[in-house]
N, C-alpha and C positions, 0 to 999 in steps of 0.2 A: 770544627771541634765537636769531639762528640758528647752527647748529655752526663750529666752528674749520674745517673744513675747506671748509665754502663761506665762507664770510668768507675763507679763503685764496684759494681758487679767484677770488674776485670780484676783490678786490685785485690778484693778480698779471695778471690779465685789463687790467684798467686799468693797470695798470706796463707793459705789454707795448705798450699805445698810446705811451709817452713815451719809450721805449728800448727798444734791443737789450736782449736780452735772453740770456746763456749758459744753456741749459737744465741740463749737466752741474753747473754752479754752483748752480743752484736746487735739484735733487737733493739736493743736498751738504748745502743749508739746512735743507729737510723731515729730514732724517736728523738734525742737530742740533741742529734743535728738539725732536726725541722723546729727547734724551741726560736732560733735566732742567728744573725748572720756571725755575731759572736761564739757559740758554742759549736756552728757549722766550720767555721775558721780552725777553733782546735779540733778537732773533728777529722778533717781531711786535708792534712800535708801533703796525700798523694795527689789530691787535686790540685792546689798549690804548683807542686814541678811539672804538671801538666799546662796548667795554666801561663806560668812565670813566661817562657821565653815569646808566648804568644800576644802576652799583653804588656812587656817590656822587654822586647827586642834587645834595644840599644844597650839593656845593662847585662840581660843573661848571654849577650855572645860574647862577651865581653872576657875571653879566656886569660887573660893575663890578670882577673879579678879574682882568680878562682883558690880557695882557703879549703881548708875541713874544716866547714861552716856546723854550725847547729844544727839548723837545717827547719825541724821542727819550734821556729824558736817563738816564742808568743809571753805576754802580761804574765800568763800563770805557771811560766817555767821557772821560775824564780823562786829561791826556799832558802832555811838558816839550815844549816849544820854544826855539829861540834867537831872541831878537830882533836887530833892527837892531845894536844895539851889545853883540851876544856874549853876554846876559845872558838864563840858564836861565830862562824863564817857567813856571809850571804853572798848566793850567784843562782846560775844555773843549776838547776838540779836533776835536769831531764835530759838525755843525752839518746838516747833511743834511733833517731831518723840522721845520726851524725854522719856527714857524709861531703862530697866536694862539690860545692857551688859558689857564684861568687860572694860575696863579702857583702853585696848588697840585698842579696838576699835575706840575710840573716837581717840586716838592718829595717828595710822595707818590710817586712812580714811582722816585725817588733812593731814596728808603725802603725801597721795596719792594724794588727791586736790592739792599740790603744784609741784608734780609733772608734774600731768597733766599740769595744769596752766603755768606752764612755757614750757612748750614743744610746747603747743598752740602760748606764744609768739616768738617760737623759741630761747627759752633764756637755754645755757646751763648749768646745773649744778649739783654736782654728789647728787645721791639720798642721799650718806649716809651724806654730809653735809647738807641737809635739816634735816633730822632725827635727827643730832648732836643738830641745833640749837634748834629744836623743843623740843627736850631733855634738854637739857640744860635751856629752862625757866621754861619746868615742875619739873625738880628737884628744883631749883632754889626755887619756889613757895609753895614747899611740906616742905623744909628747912624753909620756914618764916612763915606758916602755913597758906598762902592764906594773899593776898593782893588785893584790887580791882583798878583796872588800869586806875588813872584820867592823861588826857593827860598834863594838867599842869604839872606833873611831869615827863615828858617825850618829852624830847625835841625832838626826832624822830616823835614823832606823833604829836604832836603841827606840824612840817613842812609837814609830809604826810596832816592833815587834810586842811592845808591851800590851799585854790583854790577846794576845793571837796563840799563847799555850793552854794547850787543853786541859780540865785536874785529871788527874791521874784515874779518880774511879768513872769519871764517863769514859776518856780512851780507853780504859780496857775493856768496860761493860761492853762496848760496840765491840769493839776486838776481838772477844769473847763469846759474842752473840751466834748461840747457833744456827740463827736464823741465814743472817749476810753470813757466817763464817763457822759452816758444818765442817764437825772433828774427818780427818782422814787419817789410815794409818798408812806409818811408815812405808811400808809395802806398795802401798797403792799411788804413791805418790811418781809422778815423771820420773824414768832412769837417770838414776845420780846426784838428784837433787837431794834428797836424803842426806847424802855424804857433803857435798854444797852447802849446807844448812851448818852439820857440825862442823865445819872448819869456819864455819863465819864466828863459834861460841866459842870466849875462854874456856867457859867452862865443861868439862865430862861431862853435866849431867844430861837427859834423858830429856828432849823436847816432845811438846805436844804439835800436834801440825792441823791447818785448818786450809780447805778451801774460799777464797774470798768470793762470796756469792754478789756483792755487788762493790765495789771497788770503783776506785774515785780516777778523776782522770778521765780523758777523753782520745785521745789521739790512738791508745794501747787497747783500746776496751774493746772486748772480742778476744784478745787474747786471754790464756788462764793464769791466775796470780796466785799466791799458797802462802800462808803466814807459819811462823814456827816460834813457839813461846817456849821458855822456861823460864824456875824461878831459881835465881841466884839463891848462894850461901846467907844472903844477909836477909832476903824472903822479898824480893825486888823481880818487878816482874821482868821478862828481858825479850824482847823480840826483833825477829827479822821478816823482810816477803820477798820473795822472790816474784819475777815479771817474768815473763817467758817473751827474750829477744830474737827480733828479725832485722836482716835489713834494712838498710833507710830506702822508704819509697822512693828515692830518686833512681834503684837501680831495677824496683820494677817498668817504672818510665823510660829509661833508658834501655832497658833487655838486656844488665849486666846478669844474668843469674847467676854466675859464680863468684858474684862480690861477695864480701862476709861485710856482721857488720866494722863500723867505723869507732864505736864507741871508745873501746879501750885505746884506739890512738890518737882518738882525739884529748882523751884524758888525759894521754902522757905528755902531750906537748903544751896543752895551753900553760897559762898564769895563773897560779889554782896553785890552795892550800886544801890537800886533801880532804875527803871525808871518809875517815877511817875504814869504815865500815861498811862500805862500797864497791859491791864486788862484781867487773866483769866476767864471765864463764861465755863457754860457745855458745850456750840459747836460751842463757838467763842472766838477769839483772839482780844481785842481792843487795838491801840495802838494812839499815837502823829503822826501827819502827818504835817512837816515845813519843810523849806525849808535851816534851819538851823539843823536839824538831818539828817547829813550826815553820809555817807559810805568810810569808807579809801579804797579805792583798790587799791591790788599788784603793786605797779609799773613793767612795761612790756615790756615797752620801752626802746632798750638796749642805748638812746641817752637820755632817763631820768636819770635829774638829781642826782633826789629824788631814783635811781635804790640803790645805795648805803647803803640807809637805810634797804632795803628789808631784813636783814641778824637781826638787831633791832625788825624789826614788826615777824617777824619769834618764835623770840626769848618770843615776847610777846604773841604772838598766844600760845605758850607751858603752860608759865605764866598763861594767862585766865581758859586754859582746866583744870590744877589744883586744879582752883579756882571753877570749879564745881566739881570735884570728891569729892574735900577736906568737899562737904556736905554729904558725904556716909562712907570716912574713912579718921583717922588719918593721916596727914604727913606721920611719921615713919610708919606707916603700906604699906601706900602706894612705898615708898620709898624701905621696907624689899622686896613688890613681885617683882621690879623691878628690884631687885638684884639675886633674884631666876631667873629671865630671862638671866643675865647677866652682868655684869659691863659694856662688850665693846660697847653694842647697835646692834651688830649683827641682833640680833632677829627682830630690829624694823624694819633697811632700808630693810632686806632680806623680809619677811611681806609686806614691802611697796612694793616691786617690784612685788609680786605676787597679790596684787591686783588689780597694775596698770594694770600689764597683762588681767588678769583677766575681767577689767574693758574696756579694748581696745579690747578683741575679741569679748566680749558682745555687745558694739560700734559696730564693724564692720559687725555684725550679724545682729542686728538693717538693718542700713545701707540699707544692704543690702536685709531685709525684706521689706524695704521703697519703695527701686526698684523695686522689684517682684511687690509689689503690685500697682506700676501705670499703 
């Protein structure tokens, strides 16, 4: 296998064919991928599909397993939306590396992010009861045949989501700030996106447009993000960003170069109540930018309250992932290969352990390349 850092090198080398590329962005990545084995994991999905069939065989040859997985899918993929009719949605929110692998992938890798993620808060807890919970909403969701997860009916995440919206005059002051987010004009902005931007607004009026100089997220960074403000009739501020899409890392791994990506077909199939305002294009992502589409995160805090619930949200994170397979195969289909692995779940936490591993000596190799090179 060869090192983290030419597998970086190779990758970003083919990302650089399908997009602009911010160099000071990519910087920013390499540095926070050396922070922990945690922020390394979202970090590099491209090492992930390099990794995967190396260090679990038995699950990635497993072709009769294979879904339009997430792909990407991790703790912090997870966000609220408003739909059509006003009503707080929670699931996935990041679709970006959407692509076909199998089912356990997407499972495993969810594992694994919660692994890490607690380890980072020093919070103890055995792998195979993550696995259980996580298990347990994916069956759960195979058995009802996909349900989409409004937090109104969930009183767990009703209280996670409370206190996670930002007021209104810090998200815009950041949003606003020319610092992270220097004005551009129209003109100078990527062919097309301009016109992308006003079909995302009811409204005629006349957007301002901003480069986002540091931009949140991990997995994308290196790529170039653009935000686009105006202010409504009623003096309501209103924005969008656009993400500049590429294929999912799995068909750099694989040498599919004329894959496009998967995103918008994955959208159409799962179990999913839209988010209005979500827009696939050939090599951009548009989405809603308020201050009222929040992000639920893990509680981490072993003196949080809300720590309690984590074992709830776990449960539901299973529930979600289902809810995208269940666009590629049947419940009962999905449900018979999982029984071909096993009843007890062995397979899953033992999988998760090894990619944790996996994912920690890559981390520390990083690391320690970071060293070397100052």
């Amino acid at each position: 296998m060869r090192s983290i850092a030419r597998s970086t090198d190779a990758f970003e080398k083919w990302m650089r064919k399908r997009t602009d590329v911010a160099d000071e962005l990519l910087k920013r990545k390499h540095r926070r991928m050396a922070e922990g084995p945690f922020p390394f994991l979202r970090a590099t999905f491209y090492r992930w599909v390099e990794q995967w069939p190396a260090v679990c065989p038995w699950l990635a040859m497993r072709d009769q397993d294979v879904v339009l997985a997430v792909g990407d899918l991790h703790v912090e993929n997870f966000g609220v939306w408003r739909d059509s009719r006003k009503q707080l949605v929670w699931g996935v929110n990041d679709f970006d590396d959407a692509c076909e692998l199998p089912f356990t992938s997407d499972l495993v890798r969810l594992a694994t992010s919660l692994v890490l993620a607690a380890a980072d808060a020093t919070i103890e807890v055995p792998v195979e009861r993550i696995c259980a919970l996580v298990l347990d909403g994916y069956r759960s969701a195979l058995r009802d045949s996909g349900t989409p997860i409004l937090i109104a009916d969930h009183p767990s995440l009703a209280t996670l989501t409370r206190g996670t919206r930002q007021g209104a005059k810090k998200f815009w002051s950041r949003k606003l700030d020319p610092t992270e987010n220097p004005e551009v004009a129209g003109r100078d902005l990527p062919k097309g996106l301009e016109d992308m931007f006003a079909a995302s607004f009811r409204s005629h009026r006349t957007a301002t447009y901003r480069e986002q100089k540091a931009p949140g997220g991990l997995g994308s960074l290196g790529r170039r993000r653009f935000t686009a403000v105006l202010t409504s009739s009623t003096g309501v501020l209103v924005a969008r960003e656009a993400k500049a899409l590429v294929p999912s890392a799995l068909y750099w791994w694989t040498g599919q170069d004329d894959m496009r990506s998967q995103t918008a077909t994955l959208l159409q199939h799962a179990i999913r109540i839209p988010d209005p305002y979500f827009q696939v294009h050939d090599r951009w992502l548009i989405r809603q930018l308020a201050p009222d589409v929040a992000k639920i995160d893990l509680p981490t805090d072993p003196g949080d309250k809300r720590l309690a619930l984590a074992a709830d949200l776990l449960v539901l994170m299973g529930q979600e992932t289902a809810n995208i397979h269940l666009g590629s195969l049947a419940g009962e289909e999905l449900e018979k290969r999982l029984r071909q692995l096993g009843r007890d779940g062995r397979w899953f936490s033992a999988a998760t352990e090894l990619m944790a591993s996996s994912i920690r000596a890559d981390h520390g190799e990083w690391a320690g390349h970071r060293q070397h090179r100052r």
